[in-house]
GUPAKE-234912 format. One record per atom (N, C-alpha, C): x, z, y. Coordinates in steps of 0.05 Angstrom, whole numbers, padded with zeros to 5 digits, always signed. Layout:
<segus>
XZY/...
</segus>
This chain:
<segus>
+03259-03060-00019/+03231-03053-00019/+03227-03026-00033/+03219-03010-00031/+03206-02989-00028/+03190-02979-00062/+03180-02963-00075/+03157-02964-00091/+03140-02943-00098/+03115-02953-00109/+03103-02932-00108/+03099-02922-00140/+03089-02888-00150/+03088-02896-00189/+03054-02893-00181/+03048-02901-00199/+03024-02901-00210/+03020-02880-00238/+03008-02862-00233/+03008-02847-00265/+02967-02850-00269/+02963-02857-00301/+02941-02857-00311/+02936-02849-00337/+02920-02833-00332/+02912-02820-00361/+02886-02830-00384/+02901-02835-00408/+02872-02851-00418/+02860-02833-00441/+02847-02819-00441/+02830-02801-00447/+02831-02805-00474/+02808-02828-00483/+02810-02834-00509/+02828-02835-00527/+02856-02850-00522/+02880-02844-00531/+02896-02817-00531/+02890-02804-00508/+02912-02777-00504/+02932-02793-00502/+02933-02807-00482/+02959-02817-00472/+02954-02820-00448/+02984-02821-00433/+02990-02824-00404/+03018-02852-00399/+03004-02876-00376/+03020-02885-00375/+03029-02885-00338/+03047-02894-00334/+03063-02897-00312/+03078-02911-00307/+03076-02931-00281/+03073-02956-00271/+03096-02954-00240/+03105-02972-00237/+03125-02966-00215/+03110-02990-00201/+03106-02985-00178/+03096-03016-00170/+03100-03018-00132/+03105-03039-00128/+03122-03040-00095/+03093-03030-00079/+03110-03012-00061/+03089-03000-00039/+03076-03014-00022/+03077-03046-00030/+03052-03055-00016/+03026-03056-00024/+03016-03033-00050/+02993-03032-00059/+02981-02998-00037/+02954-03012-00038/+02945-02989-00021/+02933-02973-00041/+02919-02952-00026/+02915-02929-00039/+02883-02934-00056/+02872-02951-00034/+02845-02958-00054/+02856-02984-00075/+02875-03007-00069/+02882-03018-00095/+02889-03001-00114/+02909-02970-00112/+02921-02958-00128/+02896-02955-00153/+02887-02943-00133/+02857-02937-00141/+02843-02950-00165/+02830-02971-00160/+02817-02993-00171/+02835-03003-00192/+02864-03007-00190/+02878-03014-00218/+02873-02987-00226/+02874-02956-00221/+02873-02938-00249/+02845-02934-00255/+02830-02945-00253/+02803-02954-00258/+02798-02973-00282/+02812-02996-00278/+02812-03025-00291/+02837-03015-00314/+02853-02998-00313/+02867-02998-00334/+02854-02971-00351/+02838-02950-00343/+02830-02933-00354/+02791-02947-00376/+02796-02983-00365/+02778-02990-00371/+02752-03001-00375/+02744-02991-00341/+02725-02994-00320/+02719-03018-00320/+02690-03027-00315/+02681-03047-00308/+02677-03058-00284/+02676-03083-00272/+02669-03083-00247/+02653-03067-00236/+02637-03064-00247/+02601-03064-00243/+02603-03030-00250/+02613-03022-00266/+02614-02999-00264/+02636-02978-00236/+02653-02993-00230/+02674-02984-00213/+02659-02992-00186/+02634-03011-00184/+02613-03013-00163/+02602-02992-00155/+02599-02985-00177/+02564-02963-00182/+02586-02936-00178/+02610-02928-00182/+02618-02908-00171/+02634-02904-00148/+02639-02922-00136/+02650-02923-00102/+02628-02931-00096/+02598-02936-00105/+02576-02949-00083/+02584-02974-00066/+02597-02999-00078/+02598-03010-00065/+02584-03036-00083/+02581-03066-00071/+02574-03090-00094/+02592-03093-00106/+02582-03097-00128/+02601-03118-00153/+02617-03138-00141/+02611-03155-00119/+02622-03173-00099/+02656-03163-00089/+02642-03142-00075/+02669-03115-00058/+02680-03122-00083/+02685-03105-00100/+02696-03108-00121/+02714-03125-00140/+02696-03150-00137/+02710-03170-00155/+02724-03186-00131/+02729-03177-00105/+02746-03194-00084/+02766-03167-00086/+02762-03145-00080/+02780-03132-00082/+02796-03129-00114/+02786-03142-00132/+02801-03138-00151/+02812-03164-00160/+02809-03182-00146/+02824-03216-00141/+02844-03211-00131/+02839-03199-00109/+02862-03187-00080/+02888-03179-00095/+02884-03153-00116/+02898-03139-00118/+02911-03154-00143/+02900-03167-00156/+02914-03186-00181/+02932-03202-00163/+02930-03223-00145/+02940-03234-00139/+02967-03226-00121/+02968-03197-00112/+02987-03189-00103/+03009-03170-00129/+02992-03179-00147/+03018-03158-00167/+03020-03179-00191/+03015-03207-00181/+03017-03221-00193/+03005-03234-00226/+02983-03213-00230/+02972-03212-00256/+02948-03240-00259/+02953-03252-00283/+02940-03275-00278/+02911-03269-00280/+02901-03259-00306/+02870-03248-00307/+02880-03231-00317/+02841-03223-00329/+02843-03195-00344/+02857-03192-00372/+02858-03230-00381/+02871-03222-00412/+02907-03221-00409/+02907-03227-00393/+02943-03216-00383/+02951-03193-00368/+02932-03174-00360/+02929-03159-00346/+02954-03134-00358/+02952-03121-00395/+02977-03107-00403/+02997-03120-00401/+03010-03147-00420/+03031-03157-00419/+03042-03163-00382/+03022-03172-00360/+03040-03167-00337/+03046-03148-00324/+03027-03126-00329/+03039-03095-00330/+03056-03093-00342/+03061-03088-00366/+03085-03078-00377/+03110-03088-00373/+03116-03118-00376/+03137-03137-00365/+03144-03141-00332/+03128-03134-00319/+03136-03130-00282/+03130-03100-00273/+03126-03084-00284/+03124-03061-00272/+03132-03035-00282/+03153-03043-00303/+03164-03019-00324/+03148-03006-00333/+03130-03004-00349/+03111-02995-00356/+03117-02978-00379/+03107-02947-00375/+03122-02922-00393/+03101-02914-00412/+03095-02905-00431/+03066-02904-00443/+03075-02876-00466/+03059-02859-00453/+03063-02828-00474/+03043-02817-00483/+03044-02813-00504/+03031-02801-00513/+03034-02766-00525/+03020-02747-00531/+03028-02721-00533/+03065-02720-00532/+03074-02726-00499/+03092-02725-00489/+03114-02737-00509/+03110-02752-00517/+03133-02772-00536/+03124-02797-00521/+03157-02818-00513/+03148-02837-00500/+03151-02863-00520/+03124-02879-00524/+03127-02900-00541/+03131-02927-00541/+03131-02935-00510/+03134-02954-00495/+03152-02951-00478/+03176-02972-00465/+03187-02971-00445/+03203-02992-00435/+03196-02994-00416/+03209-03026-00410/+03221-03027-00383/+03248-03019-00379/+03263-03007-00364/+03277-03036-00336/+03265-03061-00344/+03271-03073-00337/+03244-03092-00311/
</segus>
């Protein structure tokens, strides 16, 4: 199988992390997880694609359930533990989970 990276930048921190995750995520899931990890609320990630909170919280079921993340309070630890998850900050890497 195939993969795709995911890179996201989190502003507040000055950090950048990066995500390896199988190319069966599309480009609007890509999407919506660097959204939800940069922070975003449903309701806010509504109000800036213009779509319902509804769209949203099915598309963001969808996409949990295909990357296997249980909820939102497991949402880092199954990132980091299934998707190698790299985490830098002013280009020093402080996280890495190669496995």
């Amino acid at each position: 199988m195939s993969a795709v990276m995911l890179n996201v930048f989190l502003a507040h921190y000055n950090a950048d992390i990066t995500l390896i995750l199988p190319d069966t995520v599309t480009p609007t899931e890509l999407s919506l997880l660097r959204m939800l990890i940069q922070g975003m609320s449903v309701s806010e990630i509504a109000r800036k694609r213009c779509r319902s909170v509804k769209t949203i919280s099915c598309q963001k079921a969808h996409l949990y359930r295909k990357l296997r993340i249980h909820n939102d309070l497991t949402l880092w630890p199954d990132l980091l533990l299934r998707y190698r998850m790299v985490l830098r900050k002013a280009g020093k890497s402080l996280i890495s989970k190669a496995g």
